[in-house]
C-alpha positions in Angstrom: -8.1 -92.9 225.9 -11.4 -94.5 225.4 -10.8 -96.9 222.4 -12.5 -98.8 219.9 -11.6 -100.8 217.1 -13.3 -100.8 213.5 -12.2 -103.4 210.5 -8.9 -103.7 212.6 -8.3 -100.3 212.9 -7.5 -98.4 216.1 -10.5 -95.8 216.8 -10.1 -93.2 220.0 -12.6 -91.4 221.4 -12.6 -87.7 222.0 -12.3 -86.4 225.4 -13.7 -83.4 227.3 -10.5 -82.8 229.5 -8.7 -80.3 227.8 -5.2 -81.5 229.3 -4.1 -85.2 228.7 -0.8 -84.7 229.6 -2.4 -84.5 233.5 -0.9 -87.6 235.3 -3.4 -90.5 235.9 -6.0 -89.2 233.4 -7.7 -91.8 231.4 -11.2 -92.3 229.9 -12.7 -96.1 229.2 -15.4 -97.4 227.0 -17.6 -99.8 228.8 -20.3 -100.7 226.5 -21.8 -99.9 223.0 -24.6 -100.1 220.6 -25.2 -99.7 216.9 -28.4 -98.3 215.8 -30.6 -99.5 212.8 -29.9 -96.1 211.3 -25.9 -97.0 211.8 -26.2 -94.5 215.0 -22.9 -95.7 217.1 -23.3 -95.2 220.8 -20.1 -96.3 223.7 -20.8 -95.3 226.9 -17.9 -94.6 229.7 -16.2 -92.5 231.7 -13.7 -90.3 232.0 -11.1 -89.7 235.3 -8.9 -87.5 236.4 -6.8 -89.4 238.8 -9.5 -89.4 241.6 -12.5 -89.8 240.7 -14.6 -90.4 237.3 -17.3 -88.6 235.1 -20.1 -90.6 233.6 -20.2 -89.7 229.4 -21.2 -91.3 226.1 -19.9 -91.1 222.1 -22.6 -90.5 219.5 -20.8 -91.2 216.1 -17.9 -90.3 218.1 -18.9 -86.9 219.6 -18.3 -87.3 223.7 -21.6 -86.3 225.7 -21.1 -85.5 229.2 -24.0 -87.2 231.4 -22.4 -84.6 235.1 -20.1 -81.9 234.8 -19.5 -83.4 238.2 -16.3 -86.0 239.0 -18.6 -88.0 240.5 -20.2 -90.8 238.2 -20.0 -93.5 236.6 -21.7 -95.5 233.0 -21.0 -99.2 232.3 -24.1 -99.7 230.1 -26.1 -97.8 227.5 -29.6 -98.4 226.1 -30.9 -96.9 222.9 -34.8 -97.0 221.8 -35.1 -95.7 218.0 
């Protein structure tokens, strides 16, 4: 599972797959930013053993960017 660590303490990430248990799922944070307003934003993806989804985490809430396997996000941008 995505993963992030805050004050030295393990944070994971929500995902939308409803079935973790599914052999070779994983999803990966790639990139974040925190917002003036304390808005935190990781972007990644999520796979299912053949291909991935491109998402992001608002204040830990996943956002899918496809409902398609077919995607990928390694960087986010955020203008407040």
């Amino acid at each position: 599972m995505a993963t992030y660590w805050k004050n030295d303490i393990e944070v994971r990430l929500p995902s939308a797959i409803t079935n973790p248990d599914l052999v070779n799922f994983y999803s990966q944070a790639n990139d974040f930013v925190l917002t003036k307003n304390n808005d935190f934003f990781v972007a990644g993806i999520e796979a299912n053993g053949f291909s991935t989804r491109a998402c992001y985490w608002k204040n830990g809430k996943q956002i899918l960017l496809t409902t398609n396997f077919t995607s990928f996000a390694s960087g986010i941008t955020v203008v407040e």
